[in-house]
Structure formats: C-alpha cells, structure tokens
C-alpha positions in Angstrom: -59.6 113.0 173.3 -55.8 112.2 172.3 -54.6 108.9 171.5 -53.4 108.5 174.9 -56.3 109.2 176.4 -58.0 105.8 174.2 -55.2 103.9 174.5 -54.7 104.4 178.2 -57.4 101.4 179.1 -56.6 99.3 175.7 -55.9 95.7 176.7 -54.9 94.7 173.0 -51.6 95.0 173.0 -48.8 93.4 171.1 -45.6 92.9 173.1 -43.4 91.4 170.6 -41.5 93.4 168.1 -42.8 93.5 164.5 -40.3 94.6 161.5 -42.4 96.8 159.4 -41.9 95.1 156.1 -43.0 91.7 157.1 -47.3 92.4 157.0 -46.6 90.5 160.0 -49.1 93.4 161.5 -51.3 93.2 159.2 -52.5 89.4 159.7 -53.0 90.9 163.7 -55.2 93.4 162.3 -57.6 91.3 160.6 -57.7 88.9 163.2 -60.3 90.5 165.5 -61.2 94.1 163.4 -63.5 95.3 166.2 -60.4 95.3 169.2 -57.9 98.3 168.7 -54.6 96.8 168.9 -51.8 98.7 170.4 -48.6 97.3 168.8 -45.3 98.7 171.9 -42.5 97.7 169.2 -43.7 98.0 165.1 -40.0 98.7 164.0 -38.8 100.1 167.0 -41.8 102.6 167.5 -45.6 102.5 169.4 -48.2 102.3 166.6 -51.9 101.7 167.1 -54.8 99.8 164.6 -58.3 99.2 164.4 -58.4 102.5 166.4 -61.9 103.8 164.9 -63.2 100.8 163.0 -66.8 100.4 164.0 -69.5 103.2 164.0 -70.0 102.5 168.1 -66.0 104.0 168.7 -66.1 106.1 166.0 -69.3 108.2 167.7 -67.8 107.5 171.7 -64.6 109.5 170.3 -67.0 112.5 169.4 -69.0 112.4 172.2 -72.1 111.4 170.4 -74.6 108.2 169.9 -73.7 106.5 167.2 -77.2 107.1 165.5 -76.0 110.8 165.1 -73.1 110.3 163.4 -74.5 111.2 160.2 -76.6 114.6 161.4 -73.5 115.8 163.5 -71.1 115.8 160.6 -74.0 117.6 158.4 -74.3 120.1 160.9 -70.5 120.9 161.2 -70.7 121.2 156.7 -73.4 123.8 157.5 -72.3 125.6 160.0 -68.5 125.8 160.3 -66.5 126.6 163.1 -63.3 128.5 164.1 -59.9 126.5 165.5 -58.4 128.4 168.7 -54.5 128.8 167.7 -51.9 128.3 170.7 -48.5 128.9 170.4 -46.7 125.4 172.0 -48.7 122.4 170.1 -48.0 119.4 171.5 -46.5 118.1 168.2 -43.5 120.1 168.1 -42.3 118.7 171.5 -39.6 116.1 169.7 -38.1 117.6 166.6 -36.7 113.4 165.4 -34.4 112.5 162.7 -35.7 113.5 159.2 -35.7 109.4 158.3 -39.3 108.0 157.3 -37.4 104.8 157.3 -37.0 105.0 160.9 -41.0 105.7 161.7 -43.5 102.5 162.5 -44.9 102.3 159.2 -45.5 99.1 157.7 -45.9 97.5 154.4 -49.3 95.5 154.7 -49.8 93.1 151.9 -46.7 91.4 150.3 -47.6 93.2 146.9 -47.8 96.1 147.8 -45.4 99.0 146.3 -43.7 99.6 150.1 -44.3 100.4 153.2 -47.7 102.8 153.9 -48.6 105.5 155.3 -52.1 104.9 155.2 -53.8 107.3 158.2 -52.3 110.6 157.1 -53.9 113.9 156.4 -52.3 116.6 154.2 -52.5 120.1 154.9 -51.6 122.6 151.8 -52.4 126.0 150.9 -51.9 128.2 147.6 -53.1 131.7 147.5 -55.0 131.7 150.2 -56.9 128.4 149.6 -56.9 125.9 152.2 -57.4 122.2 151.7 -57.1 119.4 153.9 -57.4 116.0 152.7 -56.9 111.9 153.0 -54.3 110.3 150.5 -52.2 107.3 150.5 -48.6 107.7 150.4 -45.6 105.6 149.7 -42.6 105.5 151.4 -39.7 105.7 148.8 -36.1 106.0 150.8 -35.5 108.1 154.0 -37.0 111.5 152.7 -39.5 110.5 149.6 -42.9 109.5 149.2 -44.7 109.0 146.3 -48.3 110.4 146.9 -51.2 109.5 145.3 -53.5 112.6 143.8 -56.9 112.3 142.3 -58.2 115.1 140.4 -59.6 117.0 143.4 -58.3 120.1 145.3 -54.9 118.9 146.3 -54.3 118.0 142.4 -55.7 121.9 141.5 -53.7 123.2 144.1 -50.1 121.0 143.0 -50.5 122.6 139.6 -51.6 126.0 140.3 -48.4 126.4 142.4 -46.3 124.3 139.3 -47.6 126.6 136.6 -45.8 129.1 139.0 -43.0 127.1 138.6 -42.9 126.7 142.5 -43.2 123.0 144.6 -46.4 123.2 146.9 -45.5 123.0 150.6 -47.4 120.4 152.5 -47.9 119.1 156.0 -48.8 115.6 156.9 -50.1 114.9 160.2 -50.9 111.2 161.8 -52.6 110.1 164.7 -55.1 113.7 164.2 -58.4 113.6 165.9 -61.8 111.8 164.3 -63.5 114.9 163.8 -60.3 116.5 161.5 -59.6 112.4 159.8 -63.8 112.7 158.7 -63.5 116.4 157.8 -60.4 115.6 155.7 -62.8 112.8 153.7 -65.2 115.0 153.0 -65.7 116.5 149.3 -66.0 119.8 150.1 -66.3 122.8 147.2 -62.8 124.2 146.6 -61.9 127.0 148.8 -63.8 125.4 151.5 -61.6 124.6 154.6 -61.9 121.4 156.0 -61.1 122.4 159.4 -63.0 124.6 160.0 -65.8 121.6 159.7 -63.6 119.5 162.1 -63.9 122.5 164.6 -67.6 122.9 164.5 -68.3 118.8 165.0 -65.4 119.0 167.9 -66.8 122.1 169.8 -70.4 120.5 169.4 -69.2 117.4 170.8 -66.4 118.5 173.2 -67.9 121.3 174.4 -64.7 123.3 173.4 -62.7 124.7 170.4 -60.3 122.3 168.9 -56.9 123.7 169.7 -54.4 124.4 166.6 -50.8 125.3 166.0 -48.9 126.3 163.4 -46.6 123.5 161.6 -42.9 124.7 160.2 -43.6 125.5 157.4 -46.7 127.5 158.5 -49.6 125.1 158.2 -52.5 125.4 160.9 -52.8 121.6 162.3 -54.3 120.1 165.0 -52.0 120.2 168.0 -53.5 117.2 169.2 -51.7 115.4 166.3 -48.7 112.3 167.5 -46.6 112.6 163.9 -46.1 115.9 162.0 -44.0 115.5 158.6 -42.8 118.5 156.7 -42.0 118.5 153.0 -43.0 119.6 149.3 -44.7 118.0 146.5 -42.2 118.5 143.9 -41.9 117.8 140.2 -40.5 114.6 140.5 -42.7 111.6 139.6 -42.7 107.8 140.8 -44.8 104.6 140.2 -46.5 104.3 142.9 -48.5 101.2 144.0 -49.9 98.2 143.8 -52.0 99.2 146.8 -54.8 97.8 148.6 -57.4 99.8 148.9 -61.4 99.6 150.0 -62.7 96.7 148.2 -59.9 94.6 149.3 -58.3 94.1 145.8 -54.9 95.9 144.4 -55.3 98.8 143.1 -53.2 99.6 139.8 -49.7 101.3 139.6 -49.3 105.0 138.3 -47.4 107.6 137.8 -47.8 110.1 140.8 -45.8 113.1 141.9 -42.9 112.9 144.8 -43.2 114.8 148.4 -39.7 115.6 149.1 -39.8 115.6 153.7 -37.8 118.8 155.3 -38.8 118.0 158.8 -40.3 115.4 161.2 -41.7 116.1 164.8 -44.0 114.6 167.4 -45.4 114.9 170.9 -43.4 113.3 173.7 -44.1 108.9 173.7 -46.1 109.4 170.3 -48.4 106.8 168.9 -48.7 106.2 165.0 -52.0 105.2 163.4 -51.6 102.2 161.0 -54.7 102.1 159.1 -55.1 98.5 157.5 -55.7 98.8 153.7 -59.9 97.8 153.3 -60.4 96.9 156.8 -63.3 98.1 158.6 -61.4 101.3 159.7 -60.3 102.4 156.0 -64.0 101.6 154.7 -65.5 103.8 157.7 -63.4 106.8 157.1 -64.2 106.7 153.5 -67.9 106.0 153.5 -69.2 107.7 156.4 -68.5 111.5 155.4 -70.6 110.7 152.4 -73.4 109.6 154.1 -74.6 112.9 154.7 -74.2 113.9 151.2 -76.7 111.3 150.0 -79.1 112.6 153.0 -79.4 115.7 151.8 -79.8 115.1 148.2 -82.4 112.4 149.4 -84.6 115.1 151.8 -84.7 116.9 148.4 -86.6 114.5 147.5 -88.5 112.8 149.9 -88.7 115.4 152.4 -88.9 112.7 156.1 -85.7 110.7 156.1 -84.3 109.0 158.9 -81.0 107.9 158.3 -78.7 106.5 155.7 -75.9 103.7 155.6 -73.2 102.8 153.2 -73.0 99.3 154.3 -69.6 97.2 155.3 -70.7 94.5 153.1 -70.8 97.0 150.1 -67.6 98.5 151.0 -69.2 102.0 152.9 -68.8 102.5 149.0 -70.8 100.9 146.5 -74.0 99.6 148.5 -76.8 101.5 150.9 -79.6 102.1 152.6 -82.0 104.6 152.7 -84.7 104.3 155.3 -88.1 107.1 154.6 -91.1 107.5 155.7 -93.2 108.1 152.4 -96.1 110.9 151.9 -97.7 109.5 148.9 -96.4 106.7 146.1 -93.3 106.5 143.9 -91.3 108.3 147.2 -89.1 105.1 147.3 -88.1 105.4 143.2 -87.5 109.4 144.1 -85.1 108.9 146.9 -83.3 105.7 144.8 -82.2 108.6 142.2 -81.8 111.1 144.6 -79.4 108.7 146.5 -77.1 108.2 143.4 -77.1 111.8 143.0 -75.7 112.5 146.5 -72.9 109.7 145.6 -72.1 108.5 142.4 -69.7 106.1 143.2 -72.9 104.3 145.0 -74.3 101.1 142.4 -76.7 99.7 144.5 -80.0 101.3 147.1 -82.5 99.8 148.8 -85.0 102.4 150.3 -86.8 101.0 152.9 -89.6 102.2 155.7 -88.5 104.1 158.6 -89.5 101.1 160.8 -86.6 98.9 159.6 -82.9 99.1 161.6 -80.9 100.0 158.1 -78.1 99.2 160.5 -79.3 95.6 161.1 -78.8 93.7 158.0 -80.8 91.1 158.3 -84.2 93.5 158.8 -82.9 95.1 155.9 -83.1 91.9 153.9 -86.1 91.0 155.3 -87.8 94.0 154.5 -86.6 93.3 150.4 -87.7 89.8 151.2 -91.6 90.2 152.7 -92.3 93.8 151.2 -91.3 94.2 147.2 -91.6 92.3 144.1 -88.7 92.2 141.2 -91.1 94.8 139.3 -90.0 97.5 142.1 -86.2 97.2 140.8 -85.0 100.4 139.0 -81.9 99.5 136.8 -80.0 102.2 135.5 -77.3 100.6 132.8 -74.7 102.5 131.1 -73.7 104.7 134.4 -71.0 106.6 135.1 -69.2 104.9 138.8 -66.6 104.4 140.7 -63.0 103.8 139.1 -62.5 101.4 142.8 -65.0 98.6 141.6 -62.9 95.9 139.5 -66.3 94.6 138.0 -66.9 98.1 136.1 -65.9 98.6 132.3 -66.0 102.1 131.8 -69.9 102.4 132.7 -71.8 100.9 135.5 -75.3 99.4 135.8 -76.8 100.7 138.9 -79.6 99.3 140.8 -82.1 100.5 143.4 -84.4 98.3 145.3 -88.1 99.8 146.1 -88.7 97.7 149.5 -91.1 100.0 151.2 -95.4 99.6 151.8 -97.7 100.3 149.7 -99.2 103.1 151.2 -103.0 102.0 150.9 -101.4 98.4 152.5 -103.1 96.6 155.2 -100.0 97.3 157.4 -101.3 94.4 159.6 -99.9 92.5 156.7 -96.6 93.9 156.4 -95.1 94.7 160.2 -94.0 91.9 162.4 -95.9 91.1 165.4 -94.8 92.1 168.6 -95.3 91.4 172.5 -96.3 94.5 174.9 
C-alpha cells in the first residue's frame, strides 16, 4: 500500500500553506494524534502526519489484526525473505533540485537545532554488510545534515569505511512502507539485513514480494518510497540538536558527523512523512519492534505467553506489560527478569494473567489493584537503562509488578463476574 493509496480517502487535510520553520504543523499534529493529517502546502510541498500512530493503522497497513502485530514481525526476524528487484522504481521518476531547503520538512519545537527530518531511513553498506536503520537528521544548509549515530551498525560501519580513509555512501529514503520503517527499528545482529525482514512481513501480509530498485549510488530501496536523498557521511562534524525525542523532553546537543547530499529524487506528486518528535507515531515505531524481543526472551522463561505491550503512557519505552498464563509459582518474577533481559531500556513490568486486555489500561490497573500486594514488587536498583529517561543518574532502579493469581486461588475470588 503506497502513501497514495492511504491518503486517497483521508479527510484531514490542511489547505492553508505552512512555512516550515514556524512548528506551526506541529501544534496541528498534536491536536487530534489519532487523524492522519494531510498537509497540500508545508513550504510549498504535500507532506503527511500521524500517518501510522495507533496500533489499529499500523496493523490495517500490513494486512493484519492488530493483535498480531507482535507475532508477524517475529516471524519475518525468523524467517527472512528476499526483495524482487525491478529496473524503473517509482522513486526515480523526478530527479528535483539537490536543495533540502526546498523539501517540506519542518522544524517542530521552537528549540529545536532546525528543521527535521524525522521519518527517514538510511541505507549503507561496507564490505558487503548491509544495514538499514532509523536516525534523526538535521538539516544544516541546502546540501548538509548533521545525523545523529549511536553506537550501533551504522556507527561501525561510518568508521570501518573512515579507517579506510573513505566517506560511507548512504541513501535516505522517506515516505518507505511500514513493514521496511519497523524493520529499520529493529536491533538486529550486525550483518543481518533489515530488509530482508521487511520482505518476509510484506509478502506474508501482501501476499507478494516487496518490489526494490537500485538507488544512485547503488543502494537496494524500496521502490515504493516518495523521497530518495543521495549523499555521504563524511568527516565533517556539527552540533546537532536540541531535539525532541520519545519522552517529550529535549534531548542534549552533540557532536555528530555531517551527510554531505549528491542527489535528490521522487515519484511523480510525492508525499513527505513528518513524523512529530514523541507523538504517538514516533513512540510506535520505536517501541513496537522491541516488543517481540521481550516475547521471546519471556517464553524462555515462562514458556505460554500471550502478548506483550510497551505502553503509550510509558513511552512504548520505559513501561510494559506482560500478560502469561503460569504453570506453577514464581512464573510472574521469571518473566519480570526475563522481560528486562529482552529490553534493557524497559524500568518498569507488570506481568499479569492471560485473562487481562494488556491493551486496556484500566484492566491492567485493575488487575495490580484486586490481585497483588506490595510484597510481590521486585526492585532492581543500581541498573544499567536507557540514556532517553531524564530521571536516570547513570544507573536505574527497575521495577516489576507480580499481579497474577495465586495458583492454588479460589479463582471465584479473583475474576469478575460476567453475564451469559
């Protein structure tokens, strides 16, 4: 499904043109995060928000229910597919003006560094490794960005080619499919392509192989893909930030290397993805690839799972919920350290019975409320966590709530009633 196809029955749509640097878009954004908002002039170009920001779109995109979301991305980690390469992608249909400052990207809170692009994916490859991957990336003048790298495989890449002495070629593409964004958030082992996860989930949902082209500087990206932008990471470096990112708080300014653009092209009328900096859509993409992660490492432990949610409230980063179906007692402190193993970043569970809607927060709260005491909490101080959680100082203290029946329960006493 291309972004034409979704936005072709959109009724959100913003008429009025928006200069890019006013976060004038922004405040439209956050004023109804469930609508996707089509905006027909964002600084002279078509741009489109709130495009996958609840689990419900996010799973009618992929052709699946969105109580499968979690499963369907496991199954494309474990078995991964193969892209089907044509020779005319539709993203090389409009070679435009190599000018970012041109594009419909807008700056989204007034302290932030510049303007954003906050949906793209970067494709890189360096000796035959392949990595695709989400990262936010600053818009510096006409042909720089600054982009930010964590220590993961784009980093090892960038420095395996500058120990070479050579710049690492890069393509960025925006407005790609769900299945290749969620594939591109996933922490994968090096060497491991991405998209070759993004094909399995597509062909299991689509009932076809995602289709693939080759980029000019040789990348293979999605051809179903609105922006394509060419360049290098070079050895330049720029402060980059304050940013916004998924708890809704600046994040700090560093040092980060320069992307130096060669090229820009597009499909014919394309559609540019603003993703608003810790709204519903940025937390989504973020948390829900690591969902399955903490299923896995959970089954290893407790071997009948049902599901697992990083909730909103929580960021789809620090908080979630577990929900098992226990085989004998202490299952529920088992999965709560076998759910921080599958994502350290996590600082607070609650593992709960396989009866309880971990999607409807308020069963979830009632199920802490009617079934555990405070003796049930497991606190874990002095934790390594995540760097994005402006409470941390260095360590974390994690904590994982118990809230499931005792087994040897009168269950009468435990389960609500209910009407035939």
């Amino acid at each position: 499904m291309t972004l034409k196809d979704i936005l072709r029955d959109c009724d959100c749509k913003v008429e009025k043109g928006i200069a890019s640097d006013s976060c004038e878009a922004t405040s439209i954004l956050l004023g109804d995060q469930g609508r996707t908002m089509l905006f027909n002039n964002l600084n002279g170009g078509k741009a489109v928000g709130n495009l996958f920001s609840t689990r419900e779109k996010v799973a009618g995109f992929m052709n699946i229910d969105a109580s499968q979301i979690v499963s369907h991305i496991m199954e494309g980690m474990d078995s991964p597919g193969k892209v089907k390469e044509v020779s005319n992608p539709r993203f090389s249909e409009v070679v435009l003006e190599t000018d970012l400052m041109k594009l419909p990207i807008p700056k989204y809170f007034p302290e932030d560094g510049g303007r954003y692009i906050t949906s793209g994916i970067v494709f890189a490859e360096w000796n035959g490794v392949r990595n695709v991957s989400f990262h936010r990336m600053m818009i510096m003048d006409k042909d720089r960005i600054g982009i930010r790298l964590v220590p993961r495989h784009l980093f090892t890449l960038f420095n395996q080619a500058k120990e070479s002495g050579q710049e690492l070629k890069v393509t960025i593409c925006v407005g790609a499919p769900i299945e290749v964004l969620l594939s591109a958030a996933l922490s994968m082992d090096f060497g491991v392509n991405e998209l070759d996860v993004a094909a399995s989930m597509y062909s299991k949902g689509h009932g076809r192989q995602l289709e693939c082209g080759r980029s000019g500087n040789g990348m293979l990206i999605p051809s179903e893909t609105e922006y394509v932008i060419e360049g290098r990471i070079t050895f330049e470096t720029t402060s980059e930030g304050p940013f916004v990112d998924i708890t809704g708080t600046y994040d700090v300014i560093r040092d980060q290397p320069v992307i130096r653009i060669d090229r820009i092209t597009s499909c014919k009328d394309p559609v540019f993805h603003v993703l608003l900096p810790g709204g519903y859509e940025h937390l989504l993409l973020m948390g829900l690839p690591r969902e399955p992660m903490i299923l896995k490492t959970v089954r290893q432990a407790v071997p009948r799972v049902r599901n697992v949610r990083l909730t909103e409230g929580g960021c789809c980063w620090l908080n979630g919920v577990v929900s098992i179906r226990k085989n004998k007692e202490g299952d529920g402190v088992n999965a709560i350290m076998a759910a921080f193993t599958g994502h350290s970043s996590m600082k607070q569970v609650i593992i709960v019975d396989d009866d309880i809607d971990i999607f409807n927060d308020r069963e979830v709260e009632w199920a802490v409320a009617t079934r555990m005491q405070g003796d049930r909490i497991l606190s874990i101080p002095g934790a390594a966590g995540s760097s994005l959680d402006p409470s941390t100082h260095g360590t974390t203290y994690k904590v994982g709530f118990d809230a499931t029946m005792p087994l040897d329960a009168d269950k009468r006493m435990f389960v609500k009633a209910k009407v035939d």
